[in-house]
N, C-alpha and C positions, 0 to 999 in steps of 0.2 A: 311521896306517893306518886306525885306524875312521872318521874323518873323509872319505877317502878310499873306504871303503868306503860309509857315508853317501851322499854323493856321486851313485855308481853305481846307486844302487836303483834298480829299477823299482817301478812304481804299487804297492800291494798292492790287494786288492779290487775288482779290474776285473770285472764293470762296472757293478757295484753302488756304486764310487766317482765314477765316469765320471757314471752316470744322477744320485746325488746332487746332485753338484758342480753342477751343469744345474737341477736344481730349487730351490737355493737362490741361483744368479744370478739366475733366476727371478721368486722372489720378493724381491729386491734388489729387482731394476730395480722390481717393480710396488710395492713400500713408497718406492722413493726416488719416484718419482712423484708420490705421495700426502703426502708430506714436505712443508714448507715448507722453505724455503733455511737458514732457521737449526738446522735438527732435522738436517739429510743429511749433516751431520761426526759426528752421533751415532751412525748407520745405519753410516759409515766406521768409525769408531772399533770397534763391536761388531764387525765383521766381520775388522777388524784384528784384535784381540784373540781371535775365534774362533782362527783361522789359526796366531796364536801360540803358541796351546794347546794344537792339533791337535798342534804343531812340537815342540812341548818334548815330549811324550808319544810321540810317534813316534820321536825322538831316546833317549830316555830306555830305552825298550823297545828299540831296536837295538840300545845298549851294552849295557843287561843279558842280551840274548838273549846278542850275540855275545861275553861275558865267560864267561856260564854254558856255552857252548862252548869254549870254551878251559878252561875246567875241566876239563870232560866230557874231553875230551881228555886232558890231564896224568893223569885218574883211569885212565883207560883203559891209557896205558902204566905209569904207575905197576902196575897190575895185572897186565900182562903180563912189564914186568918181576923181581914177585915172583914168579910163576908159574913164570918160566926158573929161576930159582934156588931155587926149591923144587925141578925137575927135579935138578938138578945135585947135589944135597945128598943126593939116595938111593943 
């Protein structure tokens, strides 16, 4: 299910992610330019590995957000359910 839910996200941070994304293609293209042909798998390689990064951290904060809700959750009826039973016991 988180997977799935993963999956569905929309963007976070539009459009302050949006204008980003835009300025560091940006400056791609104008450093791979400047590159010689043996350096532009180096230029790939970092940008791959940025992305990776981004990926595992984005990933990593979904599940723990959406775990710490499911918590949040279980706490909440747990609480309500001692509540009713505390009712019941006057």
């Amino acid at each position: 299910m988180i997977e799935k839910l993963i999956r569905s996200c929309f963007r976070y941070g539009e459009p302050t992610y949006k204008e980003k994304s835009a300025e560091i293609d940006e400056m791609i293209q104008m450093l791979s330019q400047e590159l010689s042909a043996d350096k532009k798998p180096l230029l790939e390689r970092l940008e791959d590995s940025y992305q990776a990064r981004e990926g595992a951290v984005i990933r990593s904060a979904f599940i723990d957000s959406f775990c710490t809700a499911v918590q949040l959750v279980v706490e909440v009826v747990e609480h309500q359910r001692k509540n009713q039973n505390d009712e019941y016991r006057i």
